[in-house]
C-alpha positions in Angstrom: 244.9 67.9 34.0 245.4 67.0 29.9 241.9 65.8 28.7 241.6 64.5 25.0 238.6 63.3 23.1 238.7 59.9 21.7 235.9 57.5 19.8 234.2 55.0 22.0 233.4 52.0 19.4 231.0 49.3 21.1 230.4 46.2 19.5 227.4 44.2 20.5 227.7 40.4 19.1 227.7 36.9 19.2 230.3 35.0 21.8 231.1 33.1 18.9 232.7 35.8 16.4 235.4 37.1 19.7 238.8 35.6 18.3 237.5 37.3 14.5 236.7 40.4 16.2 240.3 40.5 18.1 242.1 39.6 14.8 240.0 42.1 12.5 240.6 44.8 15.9 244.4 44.5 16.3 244.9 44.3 12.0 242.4 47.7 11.7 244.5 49.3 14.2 242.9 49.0 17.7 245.4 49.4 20.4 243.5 47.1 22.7 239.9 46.7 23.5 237.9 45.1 26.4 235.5 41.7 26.2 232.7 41.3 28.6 230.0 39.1 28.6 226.3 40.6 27.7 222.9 39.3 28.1 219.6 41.4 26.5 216.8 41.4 24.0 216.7 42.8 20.7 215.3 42.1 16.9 216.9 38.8 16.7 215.1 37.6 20.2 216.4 37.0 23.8 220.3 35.8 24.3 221.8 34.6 27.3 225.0 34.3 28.8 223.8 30.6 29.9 225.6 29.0 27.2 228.7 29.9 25.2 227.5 29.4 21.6 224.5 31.6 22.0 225.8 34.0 24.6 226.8 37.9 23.6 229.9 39.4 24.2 230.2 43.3 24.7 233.8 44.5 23.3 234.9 48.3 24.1 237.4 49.7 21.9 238.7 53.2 22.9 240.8 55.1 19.7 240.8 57.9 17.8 237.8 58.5 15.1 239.6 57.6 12.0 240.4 53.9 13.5 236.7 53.8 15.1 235.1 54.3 11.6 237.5 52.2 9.6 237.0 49.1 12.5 233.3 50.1 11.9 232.5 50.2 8.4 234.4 46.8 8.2 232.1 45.2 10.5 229.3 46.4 8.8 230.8 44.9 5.8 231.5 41.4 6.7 229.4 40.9 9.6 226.2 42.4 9.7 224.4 40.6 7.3 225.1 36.7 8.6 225.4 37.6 12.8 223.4 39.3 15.3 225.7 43.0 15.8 225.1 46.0 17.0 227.6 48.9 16.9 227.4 52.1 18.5 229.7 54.9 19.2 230.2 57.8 21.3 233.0 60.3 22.5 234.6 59.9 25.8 237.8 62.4 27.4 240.8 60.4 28.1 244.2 61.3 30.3 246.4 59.3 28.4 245.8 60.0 24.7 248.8 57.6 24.2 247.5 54.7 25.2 244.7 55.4 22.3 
């Protein structure tokens, strides 16, 4: 079995910012990436899935670690400032490096 080591990026953010995000993911070089909804607590208080404006989204973006810092220190860039964001990454093994 071929196993390969790949960036995990996770992106933490406001439901609002999702068709930015895709646009800014796809243009940086993101081969896909997965949206999920996300409910917690953090500095900027407690948000809820409950309504779409103030809900969190939870976006997964699986690549190698050249595309996971670019995608990141953009974020930081133009985002982090104005909107609630978290990023956070970590390595994961893949089987098909290909798709990533």
């Amino acid at each position: 079995m071929n196993r390969h080591v790949r960036k995990l990026l996770t992106i933490v953010t406001e439901a609002a910012l999702e068709n930015l995000l895709v646009k800014d993911l796809e243009r940086l070089g993101a081969h896909g990436y997965t949206v999920s909804d996300a409910r917690g607590k953090g500095a900027r208080g407690a948000r809820t899935s409950a309504w779409d404006t103030s809900s969190n989204i939870r976006i997964e973006v699986v690549c190698d670690e050249a595309t996971a810092d670019t995608i990141a220190a953009h974020l930081q860039a133009h985002y982090y400032d104005n909107y609630a964001m978290i990023l956070f990454m970590a390595d994961v093994t893949v089987m098909r490096p290909e798709k990533f």
